[in-house]
Each structure stands twice: as C-alpha cells, then as structure tokens.
VMD Tcl script that builds the backbone (N, CA, C; Angstrom):
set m [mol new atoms 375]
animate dup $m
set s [atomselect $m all]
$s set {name element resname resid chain x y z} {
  {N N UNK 1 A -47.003 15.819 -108.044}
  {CA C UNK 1 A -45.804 16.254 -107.362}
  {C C UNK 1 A -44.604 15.577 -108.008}
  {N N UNK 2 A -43.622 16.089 -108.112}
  {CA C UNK 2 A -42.111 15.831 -109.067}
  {C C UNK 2 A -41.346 15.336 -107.881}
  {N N UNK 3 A -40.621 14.381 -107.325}
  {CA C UNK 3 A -39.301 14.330 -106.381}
  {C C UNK 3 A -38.187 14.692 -106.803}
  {N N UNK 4 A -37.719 15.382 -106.337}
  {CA C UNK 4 A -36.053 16.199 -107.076}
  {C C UNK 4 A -34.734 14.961 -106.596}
  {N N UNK 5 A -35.260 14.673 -105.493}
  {CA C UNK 5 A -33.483 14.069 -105.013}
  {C C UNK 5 A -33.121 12.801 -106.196}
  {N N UNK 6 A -31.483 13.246 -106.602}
  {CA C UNK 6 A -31.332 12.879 -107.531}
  {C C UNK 6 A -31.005 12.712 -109.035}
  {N N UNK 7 A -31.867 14.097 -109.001}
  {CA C UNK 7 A -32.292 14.630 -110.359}
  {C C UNK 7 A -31.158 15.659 -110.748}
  {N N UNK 8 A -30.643 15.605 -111.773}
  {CA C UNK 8 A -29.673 17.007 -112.080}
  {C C UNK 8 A -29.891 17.738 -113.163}
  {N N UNK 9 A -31.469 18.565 -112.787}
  {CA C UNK 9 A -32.131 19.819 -113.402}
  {C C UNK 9 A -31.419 21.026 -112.610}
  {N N UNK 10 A -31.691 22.164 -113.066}
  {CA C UNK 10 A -31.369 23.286 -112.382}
  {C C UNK 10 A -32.077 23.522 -111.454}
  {N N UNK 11 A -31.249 23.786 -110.238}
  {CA C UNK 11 A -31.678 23.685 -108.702}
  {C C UNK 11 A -32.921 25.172 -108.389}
  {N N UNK 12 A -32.506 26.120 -109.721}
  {CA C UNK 12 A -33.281 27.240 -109.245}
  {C C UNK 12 A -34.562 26.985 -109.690}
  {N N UNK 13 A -35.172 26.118 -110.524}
  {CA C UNK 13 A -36.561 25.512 -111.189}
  {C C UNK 13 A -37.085 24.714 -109.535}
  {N N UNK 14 A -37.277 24.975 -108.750}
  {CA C UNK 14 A -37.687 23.787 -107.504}
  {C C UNK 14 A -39.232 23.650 -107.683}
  {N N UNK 15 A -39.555 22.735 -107.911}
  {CA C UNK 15 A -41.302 22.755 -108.027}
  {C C UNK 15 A -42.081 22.468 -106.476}
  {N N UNK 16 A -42.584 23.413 -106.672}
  {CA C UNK 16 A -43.519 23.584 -105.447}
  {C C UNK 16 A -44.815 23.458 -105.688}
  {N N UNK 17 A -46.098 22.697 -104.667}
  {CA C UNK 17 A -47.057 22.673 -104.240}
  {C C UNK 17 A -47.659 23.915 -103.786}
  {N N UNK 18 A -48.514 24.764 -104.054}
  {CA C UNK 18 A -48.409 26.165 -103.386}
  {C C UNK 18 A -49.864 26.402 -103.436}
  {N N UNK 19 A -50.878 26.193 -102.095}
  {CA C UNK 19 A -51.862 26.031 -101.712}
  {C C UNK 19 A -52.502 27.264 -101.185}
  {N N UNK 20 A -53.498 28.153 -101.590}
  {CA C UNK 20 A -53.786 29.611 -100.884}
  {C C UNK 20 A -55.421 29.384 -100.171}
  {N N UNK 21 A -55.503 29.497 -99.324}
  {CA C UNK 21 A -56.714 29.303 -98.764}
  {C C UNK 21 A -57.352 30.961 -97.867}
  {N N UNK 22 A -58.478 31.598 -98.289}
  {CA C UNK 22 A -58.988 32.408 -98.027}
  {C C UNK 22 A -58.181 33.575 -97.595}
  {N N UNK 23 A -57.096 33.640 -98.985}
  {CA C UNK 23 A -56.475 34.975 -99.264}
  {C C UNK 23 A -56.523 34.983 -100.348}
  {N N UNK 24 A -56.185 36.478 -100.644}
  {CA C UNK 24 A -55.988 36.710 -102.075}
  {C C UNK 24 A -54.656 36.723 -102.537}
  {N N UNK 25 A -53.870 35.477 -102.762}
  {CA C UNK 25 A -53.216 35.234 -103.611}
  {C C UNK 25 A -52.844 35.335 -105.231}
  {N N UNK 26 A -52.587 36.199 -105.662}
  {CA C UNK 26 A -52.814 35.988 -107.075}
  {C C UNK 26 A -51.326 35.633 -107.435}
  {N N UNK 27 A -51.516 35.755 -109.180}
  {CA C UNK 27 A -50.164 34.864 -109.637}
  {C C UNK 27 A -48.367 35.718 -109.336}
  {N N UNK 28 A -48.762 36.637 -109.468}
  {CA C UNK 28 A -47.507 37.430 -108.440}
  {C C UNK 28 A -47.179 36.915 -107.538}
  {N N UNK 29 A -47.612 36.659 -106.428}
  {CA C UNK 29 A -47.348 36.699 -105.691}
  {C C UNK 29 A -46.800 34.700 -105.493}
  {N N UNK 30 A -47.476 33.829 -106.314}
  {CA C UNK 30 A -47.313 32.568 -106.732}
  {C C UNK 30 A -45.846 32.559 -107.683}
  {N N UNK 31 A -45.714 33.454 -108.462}
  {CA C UNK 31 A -44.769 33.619 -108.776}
  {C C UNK 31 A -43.173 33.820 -108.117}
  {N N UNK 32 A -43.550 35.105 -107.340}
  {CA C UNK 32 A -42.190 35.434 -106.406}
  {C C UNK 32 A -41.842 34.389 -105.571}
  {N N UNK 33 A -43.253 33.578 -104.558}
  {CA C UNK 33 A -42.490 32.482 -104.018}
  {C C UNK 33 A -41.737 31.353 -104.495}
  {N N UNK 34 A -42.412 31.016 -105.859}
  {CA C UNK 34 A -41.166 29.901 -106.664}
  {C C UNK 34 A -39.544 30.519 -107.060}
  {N N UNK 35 A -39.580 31.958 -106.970}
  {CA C UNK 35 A -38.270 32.596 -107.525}
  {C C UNK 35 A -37.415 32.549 -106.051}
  {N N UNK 36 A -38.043 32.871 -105.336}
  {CA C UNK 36 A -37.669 32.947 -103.450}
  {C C UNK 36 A -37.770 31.800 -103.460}
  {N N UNK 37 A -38.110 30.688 -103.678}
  {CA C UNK 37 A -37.703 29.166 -103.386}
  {C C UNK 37 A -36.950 28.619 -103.676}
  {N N UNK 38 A -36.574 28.965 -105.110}
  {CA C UNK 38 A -35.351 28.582 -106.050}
  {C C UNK 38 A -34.059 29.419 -105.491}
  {N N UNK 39 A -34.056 30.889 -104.973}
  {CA C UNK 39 A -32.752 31.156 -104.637}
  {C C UNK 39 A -32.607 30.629 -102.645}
  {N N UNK 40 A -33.126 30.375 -102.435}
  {CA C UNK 40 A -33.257 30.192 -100.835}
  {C C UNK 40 A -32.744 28.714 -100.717}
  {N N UNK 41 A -33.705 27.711 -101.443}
  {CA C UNK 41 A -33.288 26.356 -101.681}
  {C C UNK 41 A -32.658 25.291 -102.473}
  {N N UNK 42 A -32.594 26.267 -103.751}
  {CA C UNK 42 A -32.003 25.339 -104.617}
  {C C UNK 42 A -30.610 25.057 -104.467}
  {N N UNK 43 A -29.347 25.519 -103.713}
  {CA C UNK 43 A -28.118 24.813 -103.256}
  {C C UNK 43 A -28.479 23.005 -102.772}
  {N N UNK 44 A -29.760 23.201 -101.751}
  {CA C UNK 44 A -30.135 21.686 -101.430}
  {C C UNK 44 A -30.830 20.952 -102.467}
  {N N UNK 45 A -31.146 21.265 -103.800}
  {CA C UNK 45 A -31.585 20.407 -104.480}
  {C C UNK 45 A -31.378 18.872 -104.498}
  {N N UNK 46 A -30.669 18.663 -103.956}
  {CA C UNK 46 A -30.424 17.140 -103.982}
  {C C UNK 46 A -31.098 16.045 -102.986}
  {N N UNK 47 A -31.178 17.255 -101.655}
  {CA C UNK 47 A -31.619 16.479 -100.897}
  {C C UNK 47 A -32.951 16.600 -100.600}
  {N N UNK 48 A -33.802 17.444 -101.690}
  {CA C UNK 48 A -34.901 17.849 -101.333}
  {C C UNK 48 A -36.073 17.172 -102.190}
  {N N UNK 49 A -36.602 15.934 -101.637}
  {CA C UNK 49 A -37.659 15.365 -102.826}
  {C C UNK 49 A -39.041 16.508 -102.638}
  {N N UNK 50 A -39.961 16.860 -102.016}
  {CA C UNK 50 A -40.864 17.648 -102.237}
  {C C UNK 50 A -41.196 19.300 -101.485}
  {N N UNK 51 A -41.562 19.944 -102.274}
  {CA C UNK 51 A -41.785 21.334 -101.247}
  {C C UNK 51 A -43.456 21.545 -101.503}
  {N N UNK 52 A -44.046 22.196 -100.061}
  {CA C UNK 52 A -45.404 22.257 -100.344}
  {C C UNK 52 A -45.733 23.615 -99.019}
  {N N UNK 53 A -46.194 24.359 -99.800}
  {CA C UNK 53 A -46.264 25.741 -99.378}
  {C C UNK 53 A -48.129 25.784 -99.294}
  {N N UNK 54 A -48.396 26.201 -98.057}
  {CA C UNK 54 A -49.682 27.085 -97.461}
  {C C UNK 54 A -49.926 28.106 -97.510}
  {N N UNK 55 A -50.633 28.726 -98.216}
  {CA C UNK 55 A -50.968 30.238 -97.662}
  {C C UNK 55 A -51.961 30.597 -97.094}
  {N N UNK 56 A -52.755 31.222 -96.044}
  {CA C UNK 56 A -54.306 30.850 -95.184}
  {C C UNK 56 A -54.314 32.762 -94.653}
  {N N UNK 57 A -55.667 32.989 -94.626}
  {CA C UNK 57 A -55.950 34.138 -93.758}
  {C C UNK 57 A -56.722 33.526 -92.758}
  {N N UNK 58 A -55.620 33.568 -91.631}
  {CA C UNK 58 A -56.248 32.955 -90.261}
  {C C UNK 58 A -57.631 33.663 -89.612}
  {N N UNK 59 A -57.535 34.965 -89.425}
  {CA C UNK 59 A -58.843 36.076 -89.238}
  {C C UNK 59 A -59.826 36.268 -89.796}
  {N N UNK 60 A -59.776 35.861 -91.166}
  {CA C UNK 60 A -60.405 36.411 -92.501}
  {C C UNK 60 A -60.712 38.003 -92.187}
  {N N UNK 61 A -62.057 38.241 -92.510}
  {CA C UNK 61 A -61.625 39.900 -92.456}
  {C C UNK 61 A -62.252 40.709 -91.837}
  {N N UNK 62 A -61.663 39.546 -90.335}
  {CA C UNK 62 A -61.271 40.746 -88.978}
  {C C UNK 62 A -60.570 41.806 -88.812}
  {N N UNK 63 A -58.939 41.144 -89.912}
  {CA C UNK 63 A -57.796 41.652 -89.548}
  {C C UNK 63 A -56.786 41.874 -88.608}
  {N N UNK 64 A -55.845 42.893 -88.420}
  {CA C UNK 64 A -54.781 41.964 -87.362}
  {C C UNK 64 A -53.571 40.888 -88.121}
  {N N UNK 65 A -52.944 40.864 -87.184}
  {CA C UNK 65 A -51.164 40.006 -88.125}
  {C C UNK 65 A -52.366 38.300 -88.105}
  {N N UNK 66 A -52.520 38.374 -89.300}
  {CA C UNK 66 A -53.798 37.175 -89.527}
  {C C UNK 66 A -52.863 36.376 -90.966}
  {N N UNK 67 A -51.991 36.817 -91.823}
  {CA C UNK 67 A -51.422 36.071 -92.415}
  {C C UNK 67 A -49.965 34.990 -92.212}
  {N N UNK 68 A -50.887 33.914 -92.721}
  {CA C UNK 68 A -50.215 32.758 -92.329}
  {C C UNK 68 A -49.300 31.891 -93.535}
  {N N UNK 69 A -48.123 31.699 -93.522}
  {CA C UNK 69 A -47.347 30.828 -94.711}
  {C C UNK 69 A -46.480 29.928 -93.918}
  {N N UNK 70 A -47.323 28.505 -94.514}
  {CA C UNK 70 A -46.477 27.256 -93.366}
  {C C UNK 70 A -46.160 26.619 -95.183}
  {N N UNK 71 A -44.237 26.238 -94.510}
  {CA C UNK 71 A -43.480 25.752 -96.151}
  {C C UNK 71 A -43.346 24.396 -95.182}
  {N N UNK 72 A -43.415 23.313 -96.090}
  {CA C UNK 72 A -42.985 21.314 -95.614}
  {C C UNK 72 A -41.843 21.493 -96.824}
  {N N UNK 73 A -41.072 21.363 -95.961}
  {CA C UNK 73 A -39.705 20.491 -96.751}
  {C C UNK 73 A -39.343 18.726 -96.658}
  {N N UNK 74 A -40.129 18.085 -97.517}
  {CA C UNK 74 A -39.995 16.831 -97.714}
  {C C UNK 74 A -38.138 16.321 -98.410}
  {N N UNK 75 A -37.811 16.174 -97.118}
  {CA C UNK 75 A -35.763 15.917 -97.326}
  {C C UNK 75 A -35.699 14.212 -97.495}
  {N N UNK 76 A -34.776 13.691 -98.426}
  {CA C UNK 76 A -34.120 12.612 -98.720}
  {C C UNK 76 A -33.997 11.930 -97.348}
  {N N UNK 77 A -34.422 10.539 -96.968}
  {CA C UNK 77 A -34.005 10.128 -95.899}
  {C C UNK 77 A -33.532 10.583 -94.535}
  {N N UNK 78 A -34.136 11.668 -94.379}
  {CA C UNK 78 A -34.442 12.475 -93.312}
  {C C UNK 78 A -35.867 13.150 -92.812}
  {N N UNK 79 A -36.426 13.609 -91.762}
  {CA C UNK 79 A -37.711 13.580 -91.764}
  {C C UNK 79 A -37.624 15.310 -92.328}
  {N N UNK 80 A -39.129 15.726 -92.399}
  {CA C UNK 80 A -39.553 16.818 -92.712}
  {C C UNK 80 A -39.358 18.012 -92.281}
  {N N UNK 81 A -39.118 18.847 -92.593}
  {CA C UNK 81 A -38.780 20.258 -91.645}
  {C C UNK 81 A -40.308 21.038 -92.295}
  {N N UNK 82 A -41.029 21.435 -91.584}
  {CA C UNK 82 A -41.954 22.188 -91.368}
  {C C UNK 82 A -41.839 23.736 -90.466}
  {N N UNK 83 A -42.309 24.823 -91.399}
  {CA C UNK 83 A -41.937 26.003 -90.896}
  {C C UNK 83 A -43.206 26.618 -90.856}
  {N N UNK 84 A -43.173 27.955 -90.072}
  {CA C UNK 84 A -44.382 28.523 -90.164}
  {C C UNK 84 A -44.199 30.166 -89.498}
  {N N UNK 85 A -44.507 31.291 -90.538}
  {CA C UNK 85 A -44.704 32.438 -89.870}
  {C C UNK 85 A -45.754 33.161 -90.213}
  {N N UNK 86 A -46.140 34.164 -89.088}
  {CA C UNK 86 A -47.448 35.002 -89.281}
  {C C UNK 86 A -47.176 36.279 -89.576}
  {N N UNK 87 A -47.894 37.108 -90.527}
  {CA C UNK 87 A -47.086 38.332 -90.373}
  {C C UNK 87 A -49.100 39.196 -91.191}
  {N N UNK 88 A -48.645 40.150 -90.755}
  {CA C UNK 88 A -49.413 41.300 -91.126}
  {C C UNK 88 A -50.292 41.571 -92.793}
  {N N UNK 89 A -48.991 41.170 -93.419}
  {CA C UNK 89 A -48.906 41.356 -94.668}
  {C C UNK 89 A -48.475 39.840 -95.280}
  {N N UNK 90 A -49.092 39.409 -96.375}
  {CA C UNK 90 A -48.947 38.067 -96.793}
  {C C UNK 90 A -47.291 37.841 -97.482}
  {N N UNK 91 A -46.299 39.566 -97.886}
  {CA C UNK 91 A -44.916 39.066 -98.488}
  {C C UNK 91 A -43.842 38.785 -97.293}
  {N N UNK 92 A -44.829 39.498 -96.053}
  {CA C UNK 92 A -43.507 39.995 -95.001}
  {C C UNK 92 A -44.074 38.401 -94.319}
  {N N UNK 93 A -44.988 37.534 -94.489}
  {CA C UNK 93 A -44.927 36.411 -93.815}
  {C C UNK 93 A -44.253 35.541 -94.926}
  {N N UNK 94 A -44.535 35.348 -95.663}
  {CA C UNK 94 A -43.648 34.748 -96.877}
  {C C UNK 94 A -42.202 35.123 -97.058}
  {N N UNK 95 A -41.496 36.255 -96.704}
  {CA C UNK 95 A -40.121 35.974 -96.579}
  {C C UNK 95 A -39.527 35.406 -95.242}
  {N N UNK 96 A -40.595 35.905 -94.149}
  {CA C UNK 96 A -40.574 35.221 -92.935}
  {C C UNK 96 A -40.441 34.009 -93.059}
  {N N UNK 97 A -40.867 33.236 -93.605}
  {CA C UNK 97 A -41.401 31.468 -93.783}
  {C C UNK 97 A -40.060 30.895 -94.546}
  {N N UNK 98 A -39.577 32.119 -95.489}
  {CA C UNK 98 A -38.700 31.264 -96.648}
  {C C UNK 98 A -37.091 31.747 -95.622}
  {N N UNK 99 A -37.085 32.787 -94.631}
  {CA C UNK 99 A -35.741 32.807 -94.403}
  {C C UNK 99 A -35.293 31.479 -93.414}
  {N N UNK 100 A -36.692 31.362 -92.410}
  {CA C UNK 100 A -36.650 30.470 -91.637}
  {C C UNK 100 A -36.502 28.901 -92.055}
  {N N UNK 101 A -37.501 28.770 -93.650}
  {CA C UNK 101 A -36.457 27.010 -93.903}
  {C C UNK 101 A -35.424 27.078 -94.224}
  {N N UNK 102 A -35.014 28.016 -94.615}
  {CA C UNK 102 A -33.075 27.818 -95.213}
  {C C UNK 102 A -32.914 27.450 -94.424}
  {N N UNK 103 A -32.493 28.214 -93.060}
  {CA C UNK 103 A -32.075 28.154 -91.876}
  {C C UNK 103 A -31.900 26.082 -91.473}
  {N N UNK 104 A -33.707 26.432 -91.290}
  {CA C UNK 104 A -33.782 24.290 -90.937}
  {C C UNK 104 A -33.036 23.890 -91.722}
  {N N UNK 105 A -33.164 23.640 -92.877}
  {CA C UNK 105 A -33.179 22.965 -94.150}
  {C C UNK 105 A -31.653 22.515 -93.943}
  {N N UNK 106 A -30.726 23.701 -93.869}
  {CA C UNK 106 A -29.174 24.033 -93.467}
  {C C UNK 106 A -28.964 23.132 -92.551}
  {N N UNK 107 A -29.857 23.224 -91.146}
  {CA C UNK 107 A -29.260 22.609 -89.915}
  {C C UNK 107 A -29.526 21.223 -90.049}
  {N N UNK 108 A -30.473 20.707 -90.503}
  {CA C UNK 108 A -30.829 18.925 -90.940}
  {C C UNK 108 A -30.017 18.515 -91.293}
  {N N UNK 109 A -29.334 19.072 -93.067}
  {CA C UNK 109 A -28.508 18.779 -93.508}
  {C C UNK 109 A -27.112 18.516 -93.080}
  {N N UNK 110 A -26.888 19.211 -91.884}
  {CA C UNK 110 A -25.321 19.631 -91.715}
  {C C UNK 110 A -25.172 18.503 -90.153}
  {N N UNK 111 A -26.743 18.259 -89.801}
  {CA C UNK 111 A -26.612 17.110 -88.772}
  {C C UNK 111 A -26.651 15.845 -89.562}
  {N N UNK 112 A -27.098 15.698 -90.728}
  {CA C UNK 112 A -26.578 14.127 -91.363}
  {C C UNK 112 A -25.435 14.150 -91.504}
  {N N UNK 113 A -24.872 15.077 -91.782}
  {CA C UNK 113 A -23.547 14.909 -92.688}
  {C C UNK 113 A -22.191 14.580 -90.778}
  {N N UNK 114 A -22.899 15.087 -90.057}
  {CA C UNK 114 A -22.036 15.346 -88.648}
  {C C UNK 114 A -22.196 14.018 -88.508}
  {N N UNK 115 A -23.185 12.684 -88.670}
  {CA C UNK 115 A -23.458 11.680 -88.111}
  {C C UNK 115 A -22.036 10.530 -87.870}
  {N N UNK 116 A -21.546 9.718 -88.175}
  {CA C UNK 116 A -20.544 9.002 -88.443}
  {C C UNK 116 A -20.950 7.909 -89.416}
  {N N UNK 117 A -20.161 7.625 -90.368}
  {CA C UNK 117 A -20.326 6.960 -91.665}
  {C C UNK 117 A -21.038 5.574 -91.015}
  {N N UNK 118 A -20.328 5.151 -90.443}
  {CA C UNK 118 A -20.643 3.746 -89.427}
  {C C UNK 118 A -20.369 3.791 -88.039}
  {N N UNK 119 A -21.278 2.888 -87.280}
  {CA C UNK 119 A -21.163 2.573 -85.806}
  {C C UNK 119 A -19.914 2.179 -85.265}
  {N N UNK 120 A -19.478 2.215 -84.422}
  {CA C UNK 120 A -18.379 2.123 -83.698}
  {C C UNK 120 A -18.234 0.841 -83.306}
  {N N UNK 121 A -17.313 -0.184 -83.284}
  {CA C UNK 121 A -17.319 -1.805 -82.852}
  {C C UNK 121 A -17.102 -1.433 -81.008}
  {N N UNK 122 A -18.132 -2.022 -80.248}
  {CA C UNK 122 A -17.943 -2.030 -78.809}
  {C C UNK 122 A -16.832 -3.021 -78.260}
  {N N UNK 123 A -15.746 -2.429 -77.734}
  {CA C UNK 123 A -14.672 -2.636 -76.949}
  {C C UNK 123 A -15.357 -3.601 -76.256}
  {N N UNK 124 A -14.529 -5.404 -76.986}
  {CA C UNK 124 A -14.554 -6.331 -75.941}
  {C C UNK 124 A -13.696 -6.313 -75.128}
  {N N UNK 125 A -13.566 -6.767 -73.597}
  {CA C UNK 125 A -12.058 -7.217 -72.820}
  {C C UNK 125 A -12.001 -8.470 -72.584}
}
mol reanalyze $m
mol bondsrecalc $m
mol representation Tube
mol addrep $m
C-alpha cells in the first residue's frame, strides 16, 4: 500500500487496494473503478493516505440486489470514512459506493477545516 498525504503526484493516479470476492470482477471493471476514483477523489489527494475497495456477491447465485462495494477512506489525521452500497448490478453498486464517499470524504474534510486553529483561554474573574 502507497500513503498519498503529502505527496505531490497527480491526484487522478490514486492507488487503490481493490479486493473482489465471489464475483466476477474482471479487469474492466478494476479498471473503471481506479478512473472513478481518481475523478471522484483526487481533489482530496492530500488528505487521503490509503483507499481500499471490496467487491463481494453477498447471495452468490441465488440472486437478487446481492452486489456489494464497501470503499475505506484512510484520511490524514482524521478517522476513516467507510461506505457501503448494494445494488443489483456490480457498476450501479460501484457508482453507488463512489458517489457516496465523495460526499463523506467532503463532509470530514470541511469539519476539520470548521474546527478552530486553537482552544479558547477560559475567562478568569
């Protein structure tokens, strides 16, 4: 695994972990999610030391909305945002998964930055 925060490579290269368990994943489809990772996440490159992507057929082949894509966003001095959607079809859960970390990824970020630089001195009388 590579840690990015820090690093000033091009944000659209994001290296991902990308794990497929009892689907058929092939390299297409390994492919599009690093291209969908790079335009979804790479603005946060900085604050993003690791990404590690699941792919699982929860049913196997029962069938039914049985595909599963859970993304870990390992963030700089902040904890993890972990996402997860199910969908029918393994791309429509995979854009599911990737619209929903922007989203986190966005709101983490935008609550560090809201924090205050330093603590406030408590009013002696």
């Amino acid at each position: 695994m590579t840690k990015l925060a820090g690093r000033q490579e091009s944000p659209s290269a994001i290296p991902a972990h990308i794990r497929a368990a009892g689907t058929a994943a092939d390299q297409a489809d390994r492919d599009y999610l690093r291209r969908k990772l790079g335009r979804k996440l790479g603005k946060f490159a900085r604050s993003i030391q690791r990404v590690s992507v699941r792919i699982e057929d929860v049913n196997g082949p029962r069938g039914g909305i049985d595909q599963r894509c859970t993304i870990k966003v390992t963030l700089a001095d902040l904890p993890s945002v972990i996402v997860e959607a199910n969908s029918d079809s393994l791309q429509a859960a995979m854009d599911d998964a990737l619209a929903r970390v922007e989203r986190a990824v966005k709101q983490a970020l935008q609550r560090r930055r809201a924090r205050p630089l330093r603590a406030r001195k408590p009013v002696t009388e």
